[in-house]
Structure formats: C-alpha cells, structure tokens
C-alpha positions in Angstrom: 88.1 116.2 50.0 84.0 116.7 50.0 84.0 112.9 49.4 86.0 112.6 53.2 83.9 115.0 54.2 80.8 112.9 55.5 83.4 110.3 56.7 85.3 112.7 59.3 81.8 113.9 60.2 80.8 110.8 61.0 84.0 110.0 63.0 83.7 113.2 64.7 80.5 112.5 66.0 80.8 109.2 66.9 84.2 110.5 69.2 81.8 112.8 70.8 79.2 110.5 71.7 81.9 108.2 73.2 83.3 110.9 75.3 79.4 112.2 76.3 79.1 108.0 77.7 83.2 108.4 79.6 81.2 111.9 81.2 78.2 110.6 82.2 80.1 107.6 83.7 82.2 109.5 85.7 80.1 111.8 87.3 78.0 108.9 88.2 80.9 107.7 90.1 81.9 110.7 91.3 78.5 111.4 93.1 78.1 107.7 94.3 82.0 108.6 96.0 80.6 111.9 96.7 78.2 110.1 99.0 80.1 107.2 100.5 82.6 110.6 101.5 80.4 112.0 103.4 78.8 108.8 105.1 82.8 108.3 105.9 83.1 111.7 107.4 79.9 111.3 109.8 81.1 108.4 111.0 84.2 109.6 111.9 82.8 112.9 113.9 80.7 110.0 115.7 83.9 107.9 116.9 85.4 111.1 117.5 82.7 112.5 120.0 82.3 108.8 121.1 86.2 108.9 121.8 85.9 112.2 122.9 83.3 111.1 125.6 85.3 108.3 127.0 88.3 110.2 127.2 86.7 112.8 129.6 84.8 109.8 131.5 88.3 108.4 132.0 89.9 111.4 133.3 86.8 112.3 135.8 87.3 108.3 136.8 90.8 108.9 137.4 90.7 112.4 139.2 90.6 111.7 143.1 89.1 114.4 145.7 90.9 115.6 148.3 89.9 113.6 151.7 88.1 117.6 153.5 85.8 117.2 150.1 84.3 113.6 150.4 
C-alpha cells in the first residue's frame, strides 16, 4: 500500500489540476456572458423607451381638439 501511495498522490493531483483548468474556464465564460447580459439588457431599456416614445407620439398624433380649442 506505501508503494500505491505516491501513485494515488499523483493521480489525486493531477484530478485537481484538471478541475482548477474546467474552473478557470468557466468563470471566464461566465463573466464574458455576464457582460454580453448586461449589453442585452441596455439595449432592451433603449427599444423600450424608444417604443415607449413613439407610442405616446402616436397617441398625441391621434388625439383631436375639440373645434372651441383650436
């Protein structure tokens, strides 16, 4: 069994190294998605307010005055 020893060691640290690289790789992904969210979620609150803007330009487009107010 002290013969193994070194041998599972070995194995042991070579698992640990691997799973160190699979952490490092995914939190390099998960900040580069971190920031393509938040570009995504600015650009939706600008089309919204855009929308938002044409909308109420629509509705003041559409509302008529009374003929004693023009």
């Amino acid at each position: 069994m002290t013969e193994d020893l070194p041998n599972r060691l070995q194995q042991i640290e070579q698992h640990i190294a691997h799973l160190e690289h699979h952490v490092d790789q995914m939190n390099t992904i998960l900040l580069e998605q971190q920031n393509v969210l938040m570009r995504l979620k600015k650009e939706v609150q600008r089309q919204t307010q855009t929308l938002q803007t044409m909308e109420l330009e629509r509705i003041k487009a559409n509302i008529t005055k009374p003929p004693h107010y023009q």
